[in-house]
C-alpha positions as CSV (number, residue, x, y, z in Angstrom):
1,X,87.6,42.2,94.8
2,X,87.9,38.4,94.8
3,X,87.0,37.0,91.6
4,X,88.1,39.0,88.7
5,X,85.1,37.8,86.2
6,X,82.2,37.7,88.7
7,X,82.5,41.2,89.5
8,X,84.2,42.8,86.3
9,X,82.1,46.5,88.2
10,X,83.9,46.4,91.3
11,X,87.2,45.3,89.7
12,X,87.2,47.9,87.2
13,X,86.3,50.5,90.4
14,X,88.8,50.2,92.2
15,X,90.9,49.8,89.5
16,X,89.8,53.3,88.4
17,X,90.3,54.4,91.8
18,X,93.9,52.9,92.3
19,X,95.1,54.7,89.0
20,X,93.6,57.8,90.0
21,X,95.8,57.8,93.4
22,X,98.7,57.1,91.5
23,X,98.2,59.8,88.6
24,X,97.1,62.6,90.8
């Protein structure tokens, strides 16, 4: 996900998906 504020969605995916890993 290069480029924080041209793809906020994809940021905010695998952002979403990377917390869900770690929390279970």
């Amino acid at each position: 996900t290069m480029g924080f504020l041209g793809e906020p969605r994809v940021n905010v995916l695998e952002l979403n998906l990377a917390l869900d890993r770690q929390g279970g």
